[in-house]
N, CA, C and O atoms as CSV, one atom per row, in Angstrom:
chain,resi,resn,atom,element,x,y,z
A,1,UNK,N,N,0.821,-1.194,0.000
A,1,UNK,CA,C,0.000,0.000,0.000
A,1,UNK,C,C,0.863,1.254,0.000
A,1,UNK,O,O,0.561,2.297,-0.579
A,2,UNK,N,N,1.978,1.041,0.717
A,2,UNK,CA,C,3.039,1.976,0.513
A,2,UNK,C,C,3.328,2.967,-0.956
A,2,UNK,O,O,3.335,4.184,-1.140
A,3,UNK,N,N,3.571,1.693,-1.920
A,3,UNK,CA,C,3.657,2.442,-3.117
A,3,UNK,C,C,2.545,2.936,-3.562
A,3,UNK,O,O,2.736,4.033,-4.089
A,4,UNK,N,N,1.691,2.667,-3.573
A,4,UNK,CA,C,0.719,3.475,-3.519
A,4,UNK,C,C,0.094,4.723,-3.442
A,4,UNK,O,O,-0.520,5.459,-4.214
A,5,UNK,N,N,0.427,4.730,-2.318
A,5,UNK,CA,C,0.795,6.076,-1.364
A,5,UNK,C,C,1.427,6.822,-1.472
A,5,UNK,O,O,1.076,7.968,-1.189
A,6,UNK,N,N,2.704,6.531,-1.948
A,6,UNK,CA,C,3.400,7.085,-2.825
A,6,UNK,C,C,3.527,7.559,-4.094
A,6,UNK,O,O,4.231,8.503,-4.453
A,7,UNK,N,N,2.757,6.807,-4.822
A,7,UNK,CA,C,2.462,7.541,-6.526
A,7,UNK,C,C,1.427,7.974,-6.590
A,7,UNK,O,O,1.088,8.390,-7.698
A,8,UNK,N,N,0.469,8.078,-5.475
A,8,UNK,CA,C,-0.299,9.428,-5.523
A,8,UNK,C,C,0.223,10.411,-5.010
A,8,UNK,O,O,-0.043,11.420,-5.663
A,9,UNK,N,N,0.965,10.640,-3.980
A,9,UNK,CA,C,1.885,11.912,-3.584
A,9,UNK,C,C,3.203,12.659,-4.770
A,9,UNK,O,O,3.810,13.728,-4.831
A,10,UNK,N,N,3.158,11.297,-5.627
A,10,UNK,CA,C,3.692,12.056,-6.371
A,10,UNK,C,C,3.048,13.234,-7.666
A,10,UNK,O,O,3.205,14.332,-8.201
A,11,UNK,N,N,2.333,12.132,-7.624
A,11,UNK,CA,C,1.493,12.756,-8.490
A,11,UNK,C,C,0.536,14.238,-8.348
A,11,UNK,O,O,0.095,15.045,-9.166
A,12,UNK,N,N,0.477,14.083,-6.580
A,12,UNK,CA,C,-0.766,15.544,-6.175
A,12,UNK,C,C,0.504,16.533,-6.528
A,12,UNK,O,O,0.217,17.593,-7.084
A,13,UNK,N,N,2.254,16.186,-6.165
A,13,UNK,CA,C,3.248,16.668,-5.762
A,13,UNK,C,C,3.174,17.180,-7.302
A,13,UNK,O,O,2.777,18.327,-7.509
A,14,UNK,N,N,3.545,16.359,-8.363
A,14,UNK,CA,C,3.913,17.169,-9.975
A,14,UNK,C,C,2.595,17.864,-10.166
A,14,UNK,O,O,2.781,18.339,-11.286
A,15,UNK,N,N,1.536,18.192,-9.858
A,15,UNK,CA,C,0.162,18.984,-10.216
A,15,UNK,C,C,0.132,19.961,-9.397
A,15,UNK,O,O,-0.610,20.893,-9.707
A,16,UNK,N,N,0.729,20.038,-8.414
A,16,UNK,CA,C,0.873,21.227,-7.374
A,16,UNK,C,C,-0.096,21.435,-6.887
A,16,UNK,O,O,-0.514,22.591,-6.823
A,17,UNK,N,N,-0.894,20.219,-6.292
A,17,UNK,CA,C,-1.752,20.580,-5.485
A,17,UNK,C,C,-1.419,19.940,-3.611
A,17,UNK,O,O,-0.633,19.084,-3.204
A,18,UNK,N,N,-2.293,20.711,-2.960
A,18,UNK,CA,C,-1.432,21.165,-1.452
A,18,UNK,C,C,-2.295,19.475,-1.077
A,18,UNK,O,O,-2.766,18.709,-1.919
A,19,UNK,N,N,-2.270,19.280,0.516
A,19,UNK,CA,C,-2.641,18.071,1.058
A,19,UNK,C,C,-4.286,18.661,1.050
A,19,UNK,O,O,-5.300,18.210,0.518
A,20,UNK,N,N,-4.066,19.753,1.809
A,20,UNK,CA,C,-5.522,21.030,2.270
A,20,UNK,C,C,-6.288,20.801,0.685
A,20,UNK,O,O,-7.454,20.440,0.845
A,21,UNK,N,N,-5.944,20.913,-0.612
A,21,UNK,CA,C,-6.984,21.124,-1.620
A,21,UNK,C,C,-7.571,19.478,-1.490
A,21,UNK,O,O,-8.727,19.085,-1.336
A,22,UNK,N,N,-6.318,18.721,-1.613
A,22,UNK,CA,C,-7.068,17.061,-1.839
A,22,UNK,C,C,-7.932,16.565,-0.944
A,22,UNK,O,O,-8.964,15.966,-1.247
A,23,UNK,N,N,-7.580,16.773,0.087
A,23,UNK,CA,C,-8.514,16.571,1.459
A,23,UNK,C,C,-10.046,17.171,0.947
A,23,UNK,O,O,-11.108,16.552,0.880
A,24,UNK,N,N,-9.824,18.281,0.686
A,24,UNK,CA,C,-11.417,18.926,0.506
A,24,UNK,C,C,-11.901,18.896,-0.582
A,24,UNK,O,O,-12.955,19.486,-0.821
A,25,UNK,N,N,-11.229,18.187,-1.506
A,25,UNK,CA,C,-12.057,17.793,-2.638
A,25,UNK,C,C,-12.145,16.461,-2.761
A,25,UNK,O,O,-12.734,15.965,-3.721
A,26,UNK,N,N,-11.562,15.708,-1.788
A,26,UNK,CA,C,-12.245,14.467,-1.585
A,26,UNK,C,C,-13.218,13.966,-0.309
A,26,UNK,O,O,-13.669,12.863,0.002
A,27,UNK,N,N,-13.333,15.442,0.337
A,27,UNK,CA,C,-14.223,15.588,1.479
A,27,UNK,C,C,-13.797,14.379,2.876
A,27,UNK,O,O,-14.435,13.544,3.517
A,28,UNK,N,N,-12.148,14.950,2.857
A,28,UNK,CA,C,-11.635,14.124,3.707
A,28,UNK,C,C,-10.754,14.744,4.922
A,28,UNK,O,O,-10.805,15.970,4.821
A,29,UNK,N,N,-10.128,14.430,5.805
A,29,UNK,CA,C,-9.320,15.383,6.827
A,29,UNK,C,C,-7.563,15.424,5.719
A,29,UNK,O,O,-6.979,14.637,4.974
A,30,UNK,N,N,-7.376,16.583,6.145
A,30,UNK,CA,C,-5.282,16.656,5.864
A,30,UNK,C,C,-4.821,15.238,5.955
A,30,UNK,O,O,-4.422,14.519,5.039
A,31,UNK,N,N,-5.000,14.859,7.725
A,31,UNK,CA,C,-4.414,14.030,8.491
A,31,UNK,C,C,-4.745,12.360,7.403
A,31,UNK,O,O,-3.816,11.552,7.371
A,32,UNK,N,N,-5.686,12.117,6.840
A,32,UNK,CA,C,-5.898,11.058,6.126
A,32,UNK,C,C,-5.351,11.198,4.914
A,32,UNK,O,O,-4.719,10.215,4.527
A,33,UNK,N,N,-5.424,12.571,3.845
A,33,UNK,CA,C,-4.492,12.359,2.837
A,33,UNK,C,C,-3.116,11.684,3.500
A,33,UNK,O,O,-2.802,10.494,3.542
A,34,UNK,N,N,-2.565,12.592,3.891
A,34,UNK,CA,C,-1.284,12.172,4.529
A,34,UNK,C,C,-1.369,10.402,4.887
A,34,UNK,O,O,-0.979,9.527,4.115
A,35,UNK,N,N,-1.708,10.276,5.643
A,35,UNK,CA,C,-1.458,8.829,6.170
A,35,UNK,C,C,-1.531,8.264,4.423
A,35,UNK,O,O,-0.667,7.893,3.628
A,36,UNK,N,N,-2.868,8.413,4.356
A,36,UNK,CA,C,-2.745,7.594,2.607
A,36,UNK,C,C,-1.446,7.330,1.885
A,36,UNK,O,O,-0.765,6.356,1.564
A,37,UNK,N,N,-1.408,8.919,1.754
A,37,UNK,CA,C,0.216,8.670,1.023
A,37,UNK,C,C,1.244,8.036,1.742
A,37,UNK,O,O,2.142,7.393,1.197
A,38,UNK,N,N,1.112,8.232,3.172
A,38,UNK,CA,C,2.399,7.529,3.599
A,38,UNK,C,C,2.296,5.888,3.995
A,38,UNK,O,O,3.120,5.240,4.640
A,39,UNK,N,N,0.839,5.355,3.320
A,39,UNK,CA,C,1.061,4.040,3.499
A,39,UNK,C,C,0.291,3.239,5.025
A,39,UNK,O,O,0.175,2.130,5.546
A,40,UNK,N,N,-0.106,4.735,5.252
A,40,UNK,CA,C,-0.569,4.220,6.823
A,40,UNK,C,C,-1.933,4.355,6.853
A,40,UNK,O,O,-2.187,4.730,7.997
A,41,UNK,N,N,-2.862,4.265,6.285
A,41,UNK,CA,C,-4.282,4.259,5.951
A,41,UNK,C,C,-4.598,3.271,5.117
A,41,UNK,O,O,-3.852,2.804,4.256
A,42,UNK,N,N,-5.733,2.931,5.366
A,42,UNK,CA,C,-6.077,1.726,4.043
A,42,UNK,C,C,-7.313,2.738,3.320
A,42,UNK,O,O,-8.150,3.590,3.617
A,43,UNK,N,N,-6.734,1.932,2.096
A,43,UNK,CA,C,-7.573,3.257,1.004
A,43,UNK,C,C,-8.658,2.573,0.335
A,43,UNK,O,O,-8.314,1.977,-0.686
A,44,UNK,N,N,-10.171,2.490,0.723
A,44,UNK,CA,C,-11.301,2.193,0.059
A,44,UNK,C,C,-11.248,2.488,-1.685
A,44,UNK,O,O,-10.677,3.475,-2.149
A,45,UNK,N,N,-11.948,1.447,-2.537
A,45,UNK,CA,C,-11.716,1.087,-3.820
A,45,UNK,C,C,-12.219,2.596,-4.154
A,45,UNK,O,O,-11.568,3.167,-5.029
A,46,UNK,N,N,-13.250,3.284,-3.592
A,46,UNK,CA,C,-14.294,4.433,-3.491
A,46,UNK,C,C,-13.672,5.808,-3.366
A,46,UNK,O,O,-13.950,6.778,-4.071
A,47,UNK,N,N,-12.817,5.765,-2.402
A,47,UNK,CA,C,-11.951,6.774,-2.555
A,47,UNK,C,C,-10.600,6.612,-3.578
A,47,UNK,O,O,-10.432,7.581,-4.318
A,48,UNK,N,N,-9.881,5.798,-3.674
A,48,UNK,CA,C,-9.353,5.444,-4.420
A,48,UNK,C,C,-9.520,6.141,-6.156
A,48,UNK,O,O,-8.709,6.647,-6.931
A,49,UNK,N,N,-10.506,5.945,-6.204
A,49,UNK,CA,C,-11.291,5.872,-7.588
A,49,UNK,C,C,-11.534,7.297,-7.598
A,49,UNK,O,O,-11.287,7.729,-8.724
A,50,UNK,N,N,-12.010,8.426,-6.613
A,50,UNK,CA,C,-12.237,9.725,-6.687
A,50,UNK,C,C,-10.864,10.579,-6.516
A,50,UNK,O,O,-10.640,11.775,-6.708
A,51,UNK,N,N,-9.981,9.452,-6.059
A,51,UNK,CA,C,-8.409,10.614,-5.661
A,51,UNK,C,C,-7.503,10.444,-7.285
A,51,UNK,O,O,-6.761,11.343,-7.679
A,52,UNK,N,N,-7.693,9.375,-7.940
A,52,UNK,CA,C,-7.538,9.179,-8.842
A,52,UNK,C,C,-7.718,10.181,-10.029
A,52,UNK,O,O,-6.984,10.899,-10.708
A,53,UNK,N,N,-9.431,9.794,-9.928
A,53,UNK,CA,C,-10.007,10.743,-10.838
A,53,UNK,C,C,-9.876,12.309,-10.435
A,53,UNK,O,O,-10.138,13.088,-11.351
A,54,UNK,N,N,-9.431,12.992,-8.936
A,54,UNK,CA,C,-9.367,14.436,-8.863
A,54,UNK,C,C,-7.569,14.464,-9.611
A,54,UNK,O,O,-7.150,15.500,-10.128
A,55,UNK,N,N,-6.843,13.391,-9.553
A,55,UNK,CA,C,-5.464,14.069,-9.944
A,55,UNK,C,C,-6.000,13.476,-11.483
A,55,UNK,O,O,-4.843,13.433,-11.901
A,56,UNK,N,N,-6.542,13.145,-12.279
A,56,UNK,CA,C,-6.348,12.541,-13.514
A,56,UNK,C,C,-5.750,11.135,-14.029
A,56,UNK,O,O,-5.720,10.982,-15.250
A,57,UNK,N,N,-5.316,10.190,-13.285
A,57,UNK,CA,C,-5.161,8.962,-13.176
A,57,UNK,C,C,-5.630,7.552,-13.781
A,57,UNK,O,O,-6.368,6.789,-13.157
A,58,UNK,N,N,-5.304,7.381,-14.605
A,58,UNK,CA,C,-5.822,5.870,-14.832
A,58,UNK,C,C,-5.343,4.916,-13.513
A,58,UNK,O,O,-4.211,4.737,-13.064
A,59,UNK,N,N,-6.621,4.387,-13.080
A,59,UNK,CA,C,-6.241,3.740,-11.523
A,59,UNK,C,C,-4.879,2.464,-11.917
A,59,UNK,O,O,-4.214,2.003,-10.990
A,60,UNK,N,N,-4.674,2.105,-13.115
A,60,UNK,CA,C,-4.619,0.765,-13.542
A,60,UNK,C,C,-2.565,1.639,-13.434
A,60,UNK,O,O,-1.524,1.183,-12.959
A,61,UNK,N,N,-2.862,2.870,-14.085
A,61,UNK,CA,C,-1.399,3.134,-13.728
A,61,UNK,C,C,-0.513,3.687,-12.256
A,61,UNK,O,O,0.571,4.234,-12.057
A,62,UNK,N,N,-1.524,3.253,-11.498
A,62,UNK,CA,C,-1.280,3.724,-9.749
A,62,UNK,C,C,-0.638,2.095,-9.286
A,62,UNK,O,O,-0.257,1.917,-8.129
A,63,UNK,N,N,-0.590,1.241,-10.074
A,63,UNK,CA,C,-0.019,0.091,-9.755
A,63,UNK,C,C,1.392,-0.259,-10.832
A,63,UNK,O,O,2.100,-1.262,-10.738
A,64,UNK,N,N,1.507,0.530,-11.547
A,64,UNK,CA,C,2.406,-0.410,-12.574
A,64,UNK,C,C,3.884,0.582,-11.904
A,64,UNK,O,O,3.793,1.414,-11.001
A,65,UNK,N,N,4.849,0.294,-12.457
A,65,UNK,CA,C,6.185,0.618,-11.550
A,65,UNK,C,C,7.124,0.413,-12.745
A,65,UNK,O,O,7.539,-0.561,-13.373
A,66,UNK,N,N,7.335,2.167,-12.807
A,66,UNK,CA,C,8.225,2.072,-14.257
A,66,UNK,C,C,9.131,1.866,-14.144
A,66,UNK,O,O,9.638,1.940,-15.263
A,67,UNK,N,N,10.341,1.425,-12.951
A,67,UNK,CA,C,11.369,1.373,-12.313
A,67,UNK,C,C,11.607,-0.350,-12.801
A,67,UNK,O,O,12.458,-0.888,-13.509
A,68,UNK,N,N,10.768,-0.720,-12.268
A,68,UNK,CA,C,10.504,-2.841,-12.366
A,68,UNK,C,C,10.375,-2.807,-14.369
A,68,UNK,O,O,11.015,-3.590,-15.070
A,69,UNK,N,N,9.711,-2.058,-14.760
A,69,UNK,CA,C,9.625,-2.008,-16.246
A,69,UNK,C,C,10.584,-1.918,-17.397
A,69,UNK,O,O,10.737,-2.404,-18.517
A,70,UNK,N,N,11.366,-0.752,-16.287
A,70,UNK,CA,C,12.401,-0.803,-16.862
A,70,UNK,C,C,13.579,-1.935,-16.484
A,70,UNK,O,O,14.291,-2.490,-17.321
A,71,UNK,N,N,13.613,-2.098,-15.399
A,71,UNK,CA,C,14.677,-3.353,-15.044
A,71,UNK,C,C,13.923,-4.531,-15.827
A,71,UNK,O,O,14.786,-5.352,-16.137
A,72,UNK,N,N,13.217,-4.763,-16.076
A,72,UNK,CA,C,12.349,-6.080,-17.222
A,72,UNK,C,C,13.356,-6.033,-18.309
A,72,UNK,O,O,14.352,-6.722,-18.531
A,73,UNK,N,N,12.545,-4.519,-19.233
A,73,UNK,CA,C,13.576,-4.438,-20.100
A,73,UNK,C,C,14.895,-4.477,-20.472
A,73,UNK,O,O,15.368,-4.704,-21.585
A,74,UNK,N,N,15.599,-4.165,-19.139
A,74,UNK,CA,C,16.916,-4.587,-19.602
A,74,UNK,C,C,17.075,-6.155,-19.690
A,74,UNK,O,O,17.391,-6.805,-20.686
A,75,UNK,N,N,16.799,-6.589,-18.489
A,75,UNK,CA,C,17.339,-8.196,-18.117
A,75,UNK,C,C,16.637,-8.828,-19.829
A,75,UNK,O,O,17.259,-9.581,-20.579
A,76,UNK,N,N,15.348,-8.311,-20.074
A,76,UNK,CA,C,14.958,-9.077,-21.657
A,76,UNK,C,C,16.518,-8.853,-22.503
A,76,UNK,O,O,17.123,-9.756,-23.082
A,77,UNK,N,N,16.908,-7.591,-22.406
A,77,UNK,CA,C,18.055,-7.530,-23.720
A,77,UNK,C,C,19.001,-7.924,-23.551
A,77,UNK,O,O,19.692,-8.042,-24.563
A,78,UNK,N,N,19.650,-8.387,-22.150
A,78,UNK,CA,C,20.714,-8.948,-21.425
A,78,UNK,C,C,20.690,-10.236,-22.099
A,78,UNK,O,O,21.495,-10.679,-22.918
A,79,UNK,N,N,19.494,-10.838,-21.558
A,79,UNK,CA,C,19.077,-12.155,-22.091
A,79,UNK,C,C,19.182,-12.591,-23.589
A,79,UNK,O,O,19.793,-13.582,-23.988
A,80,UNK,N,N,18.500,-11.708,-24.344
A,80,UNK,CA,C,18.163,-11.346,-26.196
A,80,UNK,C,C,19.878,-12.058,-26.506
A,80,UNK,O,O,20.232,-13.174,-26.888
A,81,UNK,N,N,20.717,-10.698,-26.097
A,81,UNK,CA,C,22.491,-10.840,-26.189
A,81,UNK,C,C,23.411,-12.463,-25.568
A,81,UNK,O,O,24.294,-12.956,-26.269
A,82,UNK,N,N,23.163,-12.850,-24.729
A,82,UNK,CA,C,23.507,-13.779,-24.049
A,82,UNK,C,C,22.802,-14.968,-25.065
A,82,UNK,O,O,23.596,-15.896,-25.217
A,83,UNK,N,N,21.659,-15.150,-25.714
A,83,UNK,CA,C,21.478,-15.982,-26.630
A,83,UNK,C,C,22.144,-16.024,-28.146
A,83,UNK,O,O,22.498,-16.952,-28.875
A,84,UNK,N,N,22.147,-14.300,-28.304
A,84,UNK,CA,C,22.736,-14.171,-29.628
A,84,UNK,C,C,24.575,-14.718,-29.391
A,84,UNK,O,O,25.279,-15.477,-30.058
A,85,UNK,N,N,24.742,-14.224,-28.618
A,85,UNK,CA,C,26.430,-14.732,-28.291
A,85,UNK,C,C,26.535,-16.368,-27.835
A,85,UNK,O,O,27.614,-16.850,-28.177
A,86,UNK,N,N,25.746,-17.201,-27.220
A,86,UNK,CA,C,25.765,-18.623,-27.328
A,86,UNK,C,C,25.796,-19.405,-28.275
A,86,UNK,O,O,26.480,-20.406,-28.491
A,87,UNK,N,N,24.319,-18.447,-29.338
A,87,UNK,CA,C,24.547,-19.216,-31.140
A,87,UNK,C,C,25.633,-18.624,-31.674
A,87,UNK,O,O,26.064,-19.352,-32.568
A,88,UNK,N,N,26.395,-17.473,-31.527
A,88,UNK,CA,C,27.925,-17.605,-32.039
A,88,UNK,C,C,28.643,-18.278,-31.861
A,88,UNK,O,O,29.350,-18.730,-32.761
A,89,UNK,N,N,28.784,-18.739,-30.150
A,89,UNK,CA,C,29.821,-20.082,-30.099
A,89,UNK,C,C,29.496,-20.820,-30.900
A,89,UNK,O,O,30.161,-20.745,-31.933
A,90,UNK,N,N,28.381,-21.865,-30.881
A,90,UNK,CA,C,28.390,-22.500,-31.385
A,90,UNK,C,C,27.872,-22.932,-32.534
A,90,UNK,O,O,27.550,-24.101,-32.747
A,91,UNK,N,N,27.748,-21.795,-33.502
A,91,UNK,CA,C,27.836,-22.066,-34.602
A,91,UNK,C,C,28.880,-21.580,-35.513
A,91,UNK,O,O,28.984,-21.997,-36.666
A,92,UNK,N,N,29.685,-20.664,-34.973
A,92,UNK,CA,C,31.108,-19.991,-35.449
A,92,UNK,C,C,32.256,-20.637,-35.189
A,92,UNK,O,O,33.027,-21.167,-35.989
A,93,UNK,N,N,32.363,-20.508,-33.252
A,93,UNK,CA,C,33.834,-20.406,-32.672
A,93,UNK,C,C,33.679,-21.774,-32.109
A,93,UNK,O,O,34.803,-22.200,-31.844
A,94,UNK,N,N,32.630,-22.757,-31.777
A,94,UNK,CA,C,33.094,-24.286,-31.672
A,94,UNK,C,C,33.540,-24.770,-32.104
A,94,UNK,O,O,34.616,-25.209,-31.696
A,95,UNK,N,N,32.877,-25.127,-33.606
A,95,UNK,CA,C,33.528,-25.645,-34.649
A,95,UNK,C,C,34.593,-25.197,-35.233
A,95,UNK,O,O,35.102,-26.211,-35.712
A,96,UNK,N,N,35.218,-24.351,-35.482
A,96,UNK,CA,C,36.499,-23.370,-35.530
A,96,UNK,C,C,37.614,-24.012,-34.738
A,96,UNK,O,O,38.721,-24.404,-35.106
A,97,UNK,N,N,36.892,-24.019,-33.272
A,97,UNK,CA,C,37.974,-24.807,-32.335
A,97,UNK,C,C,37.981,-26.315,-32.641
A,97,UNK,O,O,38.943,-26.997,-32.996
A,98,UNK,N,N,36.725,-26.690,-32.434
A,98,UNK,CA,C,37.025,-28.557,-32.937
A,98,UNK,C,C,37.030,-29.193,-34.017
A,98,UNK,O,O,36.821,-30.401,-34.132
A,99,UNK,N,N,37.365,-28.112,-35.230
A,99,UNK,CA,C,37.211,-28.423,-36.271
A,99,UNK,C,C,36.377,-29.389,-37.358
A,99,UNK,O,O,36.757,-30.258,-38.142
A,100,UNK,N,N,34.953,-28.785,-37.011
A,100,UNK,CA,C,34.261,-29.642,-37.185
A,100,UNK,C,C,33.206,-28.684,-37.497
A,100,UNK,O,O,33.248,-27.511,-37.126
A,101,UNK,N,N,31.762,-29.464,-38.540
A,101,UNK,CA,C,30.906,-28.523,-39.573
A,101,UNK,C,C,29.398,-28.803,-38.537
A,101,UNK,O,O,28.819,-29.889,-38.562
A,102,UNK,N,N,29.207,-28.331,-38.187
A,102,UNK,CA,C,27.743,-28.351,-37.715
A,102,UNK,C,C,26.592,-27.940,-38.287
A,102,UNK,O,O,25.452,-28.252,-37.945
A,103,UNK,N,N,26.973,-27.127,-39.298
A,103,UNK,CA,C,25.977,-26.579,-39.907
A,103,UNK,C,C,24.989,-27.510,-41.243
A,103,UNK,O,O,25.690,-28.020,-42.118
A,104,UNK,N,N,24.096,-27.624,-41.316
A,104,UNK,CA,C,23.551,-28.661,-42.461
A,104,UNK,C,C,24.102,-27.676,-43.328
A,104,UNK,O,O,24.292,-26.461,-43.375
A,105,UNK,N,N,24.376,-29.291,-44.367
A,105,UNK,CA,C,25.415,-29.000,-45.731
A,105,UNK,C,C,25.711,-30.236,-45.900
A,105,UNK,O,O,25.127,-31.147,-45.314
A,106,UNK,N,N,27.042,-30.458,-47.065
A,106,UNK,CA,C,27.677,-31.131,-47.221
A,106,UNK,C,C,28.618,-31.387,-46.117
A,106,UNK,O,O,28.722,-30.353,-45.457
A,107,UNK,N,N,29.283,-32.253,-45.683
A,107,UNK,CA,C,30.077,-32.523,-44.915
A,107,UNK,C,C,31.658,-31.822,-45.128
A,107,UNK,O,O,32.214,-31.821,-46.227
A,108,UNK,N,N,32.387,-31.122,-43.652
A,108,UNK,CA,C,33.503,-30.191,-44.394
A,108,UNK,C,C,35.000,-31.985,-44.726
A,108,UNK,O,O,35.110,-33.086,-44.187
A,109,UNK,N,N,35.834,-31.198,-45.947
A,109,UNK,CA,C,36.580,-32.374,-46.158
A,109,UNK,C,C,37.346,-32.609,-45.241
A,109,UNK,O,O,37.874,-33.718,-45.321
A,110,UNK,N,N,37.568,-32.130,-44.565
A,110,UNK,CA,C,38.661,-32.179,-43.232
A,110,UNK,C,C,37.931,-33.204,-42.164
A,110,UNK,O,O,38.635,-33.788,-41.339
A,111,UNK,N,N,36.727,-33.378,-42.191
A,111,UNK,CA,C,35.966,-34.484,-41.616
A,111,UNK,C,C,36.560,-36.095,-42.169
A,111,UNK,O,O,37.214,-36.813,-41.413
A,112,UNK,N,N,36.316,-36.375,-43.160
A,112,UNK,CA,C,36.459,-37.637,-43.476
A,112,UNK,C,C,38.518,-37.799,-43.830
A,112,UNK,O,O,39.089,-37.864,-44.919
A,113,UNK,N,N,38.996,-37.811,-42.699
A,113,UNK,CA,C,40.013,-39.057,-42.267
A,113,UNK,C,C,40.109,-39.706,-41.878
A,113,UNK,O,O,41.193,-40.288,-41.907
């Protein structure tokens, strides 16, 4: 709930609105924005849905975490690379080293001694 709490504070925070406006336009005390944001309130689907809609929010993006999104993306291209460099071994620099054709074809002549 923490994060939570947090990416709506950020969010009242980049719109420049005070704790005092959100509170009273969600017909709530200071003291409960606050806790909200800091994780220490539990936040009804109801309010939720109106604190949302007073900052402009798709509720669906009060959960996603562009931080984890981005660490996804890398570890995917880490991964992508780490495959592309495995089919180099071994379809380049194995056979190179053990002298030997892996690739469908004819067989290399250096095979049959």
């Amino acid at each position: 709930m923490k994060n939570v709490g947090l990416r709506l504070k950020q969010e009242r925070n980049r719109k420049g609105y005070s704790l005092q406006y959100v509170a009273a336009s969600l017909n709530v005390s200071t003291t409960t924005v606050y806790r909200i944001e800091t994780g220490n309130k539990y936040l009804s689907m109801e309010l939720f849905d109106r604190y949302c809609e007073l900052l402009g929010l798709n509720p669906r993006d009060v959960f996603s975490n562009p931080a984890m999104e981005e660490r996804d993306r890398i570890a995917l291209e880490i991964g992508r690379r780490f495959i592309e460099i495995m089919e180099l071994g071994v379809t380049i620099i194995l056979p190179k080293i053990m002298n030997i054709n892996i690739r469908p074809g004819p067989p290399d002549s250096k095979m049959k001694q």
